[in-house]
N, C-alpha and C positions, 0 to 999 in steps of 0.2 A: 331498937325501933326507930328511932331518930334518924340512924344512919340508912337503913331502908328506906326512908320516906325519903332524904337526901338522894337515892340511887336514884328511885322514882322518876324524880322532879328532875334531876340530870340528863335522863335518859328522856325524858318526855321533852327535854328543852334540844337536847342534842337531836330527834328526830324532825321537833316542828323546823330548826334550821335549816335541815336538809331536803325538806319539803319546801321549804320558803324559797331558798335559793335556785334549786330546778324548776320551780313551778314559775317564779320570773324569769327564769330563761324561756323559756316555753309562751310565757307571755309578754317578751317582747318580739317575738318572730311577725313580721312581716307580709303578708300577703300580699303581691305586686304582680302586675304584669310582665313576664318575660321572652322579651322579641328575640333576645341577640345569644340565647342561652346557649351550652356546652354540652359536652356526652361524655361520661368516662366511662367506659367498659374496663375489666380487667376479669382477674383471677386471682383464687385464693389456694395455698398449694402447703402440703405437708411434706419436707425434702430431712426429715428425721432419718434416723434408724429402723425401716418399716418390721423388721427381724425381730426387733426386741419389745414389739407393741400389741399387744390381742386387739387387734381391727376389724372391722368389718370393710375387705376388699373389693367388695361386690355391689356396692351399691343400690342399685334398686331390685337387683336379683333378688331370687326365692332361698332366702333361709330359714333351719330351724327355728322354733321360737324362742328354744333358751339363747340360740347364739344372737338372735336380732334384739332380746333383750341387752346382753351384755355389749354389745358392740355398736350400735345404734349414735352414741353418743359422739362417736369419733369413725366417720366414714370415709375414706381414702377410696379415689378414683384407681383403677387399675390403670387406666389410660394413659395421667399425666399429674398423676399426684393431687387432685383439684380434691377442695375438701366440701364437703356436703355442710346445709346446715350453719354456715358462717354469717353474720348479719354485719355487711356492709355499710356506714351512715355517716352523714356529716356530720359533723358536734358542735361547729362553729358558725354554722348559717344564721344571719337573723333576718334577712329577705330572700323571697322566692317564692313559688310558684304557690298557688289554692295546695291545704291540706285539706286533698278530698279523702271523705269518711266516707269506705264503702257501702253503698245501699243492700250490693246482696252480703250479708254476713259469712263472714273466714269460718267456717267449721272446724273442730277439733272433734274425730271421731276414738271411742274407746274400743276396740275390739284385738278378739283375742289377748286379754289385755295390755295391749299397746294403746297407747296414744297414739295419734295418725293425724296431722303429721306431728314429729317430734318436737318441730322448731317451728314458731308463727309468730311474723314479727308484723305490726301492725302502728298505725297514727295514734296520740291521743284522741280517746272520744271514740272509738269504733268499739262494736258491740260482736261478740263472736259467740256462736249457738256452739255448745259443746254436746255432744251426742253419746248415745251410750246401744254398741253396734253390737254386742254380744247378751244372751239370754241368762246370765245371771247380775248379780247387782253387783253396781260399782259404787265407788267415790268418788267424787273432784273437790279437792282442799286444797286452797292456797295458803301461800301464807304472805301478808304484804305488810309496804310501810306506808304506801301514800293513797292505795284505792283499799276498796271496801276487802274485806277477805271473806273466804266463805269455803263453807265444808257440809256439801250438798249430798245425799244418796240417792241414783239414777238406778232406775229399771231398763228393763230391753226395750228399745226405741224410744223413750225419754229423753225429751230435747232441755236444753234448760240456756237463757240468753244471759251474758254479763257483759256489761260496757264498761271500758278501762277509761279510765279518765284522766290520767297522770301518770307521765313517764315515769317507766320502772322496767326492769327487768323479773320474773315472775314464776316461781316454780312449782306447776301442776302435779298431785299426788294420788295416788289412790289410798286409802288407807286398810282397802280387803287386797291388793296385792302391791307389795314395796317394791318390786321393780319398777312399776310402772309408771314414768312421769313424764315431762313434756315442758316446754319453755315458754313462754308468750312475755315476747317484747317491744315494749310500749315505747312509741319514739316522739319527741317531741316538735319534727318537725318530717316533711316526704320526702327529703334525699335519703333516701336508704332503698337497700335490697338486700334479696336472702341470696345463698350460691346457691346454683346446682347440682346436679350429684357429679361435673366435673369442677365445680370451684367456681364456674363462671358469674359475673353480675354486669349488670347494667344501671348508672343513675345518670339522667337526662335535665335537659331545660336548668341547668343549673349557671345563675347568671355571674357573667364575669367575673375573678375575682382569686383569690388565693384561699384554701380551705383545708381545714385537719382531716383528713378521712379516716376512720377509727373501723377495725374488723372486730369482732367479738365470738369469741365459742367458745362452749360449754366446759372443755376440757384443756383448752389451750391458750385461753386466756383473749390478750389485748393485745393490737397492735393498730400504732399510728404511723401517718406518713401527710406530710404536708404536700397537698397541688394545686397547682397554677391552670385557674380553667380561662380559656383563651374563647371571645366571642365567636359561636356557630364550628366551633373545631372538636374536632373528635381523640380526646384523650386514652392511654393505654396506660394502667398502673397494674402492680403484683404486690401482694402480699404474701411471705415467706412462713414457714413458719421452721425451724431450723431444729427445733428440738423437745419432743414432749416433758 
């Protein structure tokens, strides 16, 4: 019993840390004016073994539903390898532009049961309406460390709102169908974007400065890369991804 309660109190000290210490980064971030800001455009690219991997090559094309279930996670441009679904951001910023909180709210629609879209990467404090697009009943469960968690049951057309409030990464569930899940990540400051379905992103107004830029997906992990943003110049980076 002792040694339970010791688990407990460990685990409960080890979370509030890591809550403590992101939640001060987060709140020393800076809102400034910026005149003289930067652009990086790049691309995010999967140059694996495309042979040896069950993908979804097709992108936004029409497929079955077992396959867009399985394959959804990890989507490869036919084009130029660009990978769908990657969340671009900087980690090291602590001045820059307004973290504007969208007014119209990011929708997460369930149909067919999919989540739509897969991946929704958002500021702290934005509030996103989850919807429920198909004529039988779902679920949405999360499961978290630092925002509220919740395990709500949606009818057909049933809207239901939640506001994230602290950076996290976030994974949506259904619990009447186990494929079906979806990502929402919570950032702690507005340099960030998501790719496109060729890999592409875009982060702007970013002021002068040297900065870690970090990629993130589902399946294939992390990657960083340190750059040099030069006043009113327009930067070009890539990020690789060499092997599942």
């Amino acid at each position: 019993m002792k040694q339970l309660l010791f688990l407990c109190a460990l685990f409960g000290f080890l979370s509030w840390n890591v809550i403590s210490s992101e939640d001060t980064l987060a709140d020393n971030y800076a809102e400034v004016e910026v005149k003289d800001g930067g652009t990086v455009v790049g691309n995010v690219k999967y140059m694996g073994d495309l042979t040896t991997l069950s993908l979804n090559l097709y992108a936004d094309f029409e497929l079955p539903e077992t396959s867009k279930t399985a394959t959804e996670k990890l989507t490869v441009s036919m084009i130029n390898h660009g990978i769908k679904y990657a969340i671009v951001s900087i980690t090291d910023i602590t001045r820059g532009k307004k973290k504007a909180i969208p007014a119209i709210h990011p929708i997460i629609d369930q149909q067919r049961n999919n989540f739509i879209p897969h991946v929704t990467a958002i500021p702290a404090g934005t509030t996103i309406d989850i919807l429920n697009g198909d004529e039988e009943l779902h679920t949405v469960h999360t499961s978290t460390i630092k925002n509220q968690p919740f395990n709500l049951g949606t009818t057909y057309k049933q809207r239901i709102s939640k506001t994230f409030e602290y950076p996290e990464t976030i994974k949506l569930t259904c619990d009447l169908h186990k494929k079906s899940y979806a990502w929402v990540v919570v950032l702690d400051n507005p340099y960030f974007d998501i790719t496109d379905r060729n890999g592409y992103f875009e982060i702007c107004d970013i002021p002068p400065g040297t900065y870690k830029f970090q990629v993130w997906h589902e399946e294939l992990g992390k990657l960083e890369k340190e750059v040099k943003i030069n006043p009113k110049e327009l930067s070009n980076i890539e990020f690789v991804y060499s092997q599942y």
